[in-house]
C-alpha positions in Angstrom: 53.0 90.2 187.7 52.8 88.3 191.1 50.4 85.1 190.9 48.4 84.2 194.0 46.8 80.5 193.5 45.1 78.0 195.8 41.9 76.4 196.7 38.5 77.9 197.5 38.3 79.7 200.5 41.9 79.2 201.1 42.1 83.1 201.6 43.8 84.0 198.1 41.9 86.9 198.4 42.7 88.4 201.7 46.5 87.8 201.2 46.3 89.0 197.5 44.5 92.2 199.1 47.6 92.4 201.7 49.9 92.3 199.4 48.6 95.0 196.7 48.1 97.4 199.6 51.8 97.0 201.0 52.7 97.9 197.7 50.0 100.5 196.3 48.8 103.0 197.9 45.9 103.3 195.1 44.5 100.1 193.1 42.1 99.0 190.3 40.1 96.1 191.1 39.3 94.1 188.3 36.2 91.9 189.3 35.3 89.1 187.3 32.3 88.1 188.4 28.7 88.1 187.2 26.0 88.2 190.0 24.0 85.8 188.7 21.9 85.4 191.9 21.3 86.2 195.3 23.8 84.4 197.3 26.8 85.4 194.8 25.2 88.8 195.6 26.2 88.2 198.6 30.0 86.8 198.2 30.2 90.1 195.8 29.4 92.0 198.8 31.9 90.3 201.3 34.9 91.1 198.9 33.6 94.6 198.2 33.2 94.9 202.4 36.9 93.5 202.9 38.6 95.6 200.5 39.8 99.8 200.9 37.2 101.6 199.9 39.4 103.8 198.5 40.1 101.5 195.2 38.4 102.0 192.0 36.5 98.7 190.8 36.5 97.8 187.0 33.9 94.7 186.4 34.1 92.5 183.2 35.9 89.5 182.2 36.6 90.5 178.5 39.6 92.1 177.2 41.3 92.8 180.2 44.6 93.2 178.6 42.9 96.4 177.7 41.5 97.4 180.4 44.9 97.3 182.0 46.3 99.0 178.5 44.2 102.1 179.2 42.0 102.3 182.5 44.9 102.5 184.7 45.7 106.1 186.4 49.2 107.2 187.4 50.8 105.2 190.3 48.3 102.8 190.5 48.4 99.0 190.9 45.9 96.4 189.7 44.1 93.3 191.7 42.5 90.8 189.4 39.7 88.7 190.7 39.9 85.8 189.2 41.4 83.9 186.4 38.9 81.0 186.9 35.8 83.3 186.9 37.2 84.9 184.3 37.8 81.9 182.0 34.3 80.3 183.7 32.4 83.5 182.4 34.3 83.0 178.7 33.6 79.5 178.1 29.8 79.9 178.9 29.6 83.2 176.6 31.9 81.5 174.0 29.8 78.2 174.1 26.5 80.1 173.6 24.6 77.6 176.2 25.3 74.5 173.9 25.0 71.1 175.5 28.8 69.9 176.6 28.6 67.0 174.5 28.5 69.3 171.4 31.2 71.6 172.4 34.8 71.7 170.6 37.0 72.4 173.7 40.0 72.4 171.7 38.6 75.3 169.6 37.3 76.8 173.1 40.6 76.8 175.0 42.0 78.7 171.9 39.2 82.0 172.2 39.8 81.7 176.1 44.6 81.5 175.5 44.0 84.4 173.3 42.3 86.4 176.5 45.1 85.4 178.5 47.9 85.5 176.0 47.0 89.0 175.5 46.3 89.7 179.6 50.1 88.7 180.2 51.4 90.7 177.0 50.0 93.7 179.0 51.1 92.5 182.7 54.5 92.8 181.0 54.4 96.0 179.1 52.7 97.6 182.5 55.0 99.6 184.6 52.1 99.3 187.3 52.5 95.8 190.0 49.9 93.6 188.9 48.2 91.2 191.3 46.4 88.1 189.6 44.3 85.7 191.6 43.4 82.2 190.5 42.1 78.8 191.9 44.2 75.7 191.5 41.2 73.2 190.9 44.1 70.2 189.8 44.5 69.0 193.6 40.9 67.3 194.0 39.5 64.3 192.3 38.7 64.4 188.4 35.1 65.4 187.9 32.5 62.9 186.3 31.3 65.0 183.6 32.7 66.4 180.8 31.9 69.8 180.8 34.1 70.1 183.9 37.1 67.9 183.1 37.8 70.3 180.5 37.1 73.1 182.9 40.0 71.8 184.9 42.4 70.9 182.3 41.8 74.4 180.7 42.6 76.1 183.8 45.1 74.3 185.1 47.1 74.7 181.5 46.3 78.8 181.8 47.8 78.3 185.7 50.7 77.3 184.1 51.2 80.1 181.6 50.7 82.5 183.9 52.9 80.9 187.0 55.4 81.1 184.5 55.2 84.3 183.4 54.8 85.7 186.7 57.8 87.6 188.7 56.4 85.7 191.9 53.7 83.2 192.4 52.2 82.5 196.2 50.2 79.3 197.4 47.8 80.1 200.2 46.6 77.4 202.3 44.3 78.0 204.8 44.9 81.2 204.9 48.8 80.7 204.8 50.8 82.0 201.9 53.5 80.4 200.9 56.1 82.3 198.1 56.4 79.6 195.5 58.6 81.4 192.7 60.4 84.7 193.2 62.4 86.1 189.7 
């Protein structure tokens, strides 16, 4: 499993992409992302442009220990795109909409650990490189409201389980990647 973190638009994505197709010739795309509106449309449609057309796209944010478990074909790798969206797109579902004041984020970051707990179980039983991208939203001030200090302690703790599950994790800055862990 080989990590790629950083900041937004820090071009995680492009090197992420660079580094799957040195490795694989064929890859699943895992995207995470809901298109919720028109310009997300749009930044749906700039990954989609910037990546072989060649690889097969899987979308969801659910259970993608299982994807990976049985939607992978022979000699194919896997790109994930992204952890944040990912957990982003749990904690709304899980939360049903409630007001942030109401919500139990211990209880929450449990549902959303047991998603990733079971993501890394299969990353390790898969023969197939697996290529996970994630923001690192710890680096910027603390937010003001609630709902989004929790966001960032949430993802900053599943960061952490994955960096150190990971055979190699990369920090891309400004479109630099940087190897920050190599087993």
């Amino acid at each position: 499993m080989i990590l790629v973190t950083g900041g937004a638009r820090s071009g995680k994505s492009s090197h992420t992409e660079r580094l799957a197709a040195e490795d694989c010739d064929h890859v699943l795309y895992i995207a995470t992302s809901l298109v919720t509106d028109d310009e997300m449309a749009s930044r749906v449609a700039q990954h989609q442009a910037q990546r072989p057309q060649h690889w097969r796209t899987w979308e969801g944010f659910r259970d993608l220990g299982e994807v990976i478990r049985h939607h992978l074909q022979p000699g194919e790798g896997v790109m994930l795109e992204c952890i944040t969206t990912m957990l982003a797109n749990l904690l709304y579902e899980e939360s049903a909409g409630a007001e942030p004041e109401s919500l139990d984020f211990a209880a929450l970051e449990v549902i959303l650990l047991r998603q990733i707990d079971d993501l890394i179980a299969a990353c390790q039983q898969s023969p197939a490189p697996i290529y996970i991208v994630t923001n690192e939203l710890g680096m910027s001030i603390t937010p003001q409201n609630r709902l989004a200090r929790h966001f960032v302690d949430i993802s900053g703790r599943v960061n952490q389980k994955l960096a150190q599950a990971a055979d190699e994790v990369w920090l891309v800055v400004a479109g630099i990647g940087v190897k920050i862990k190599c087993r």
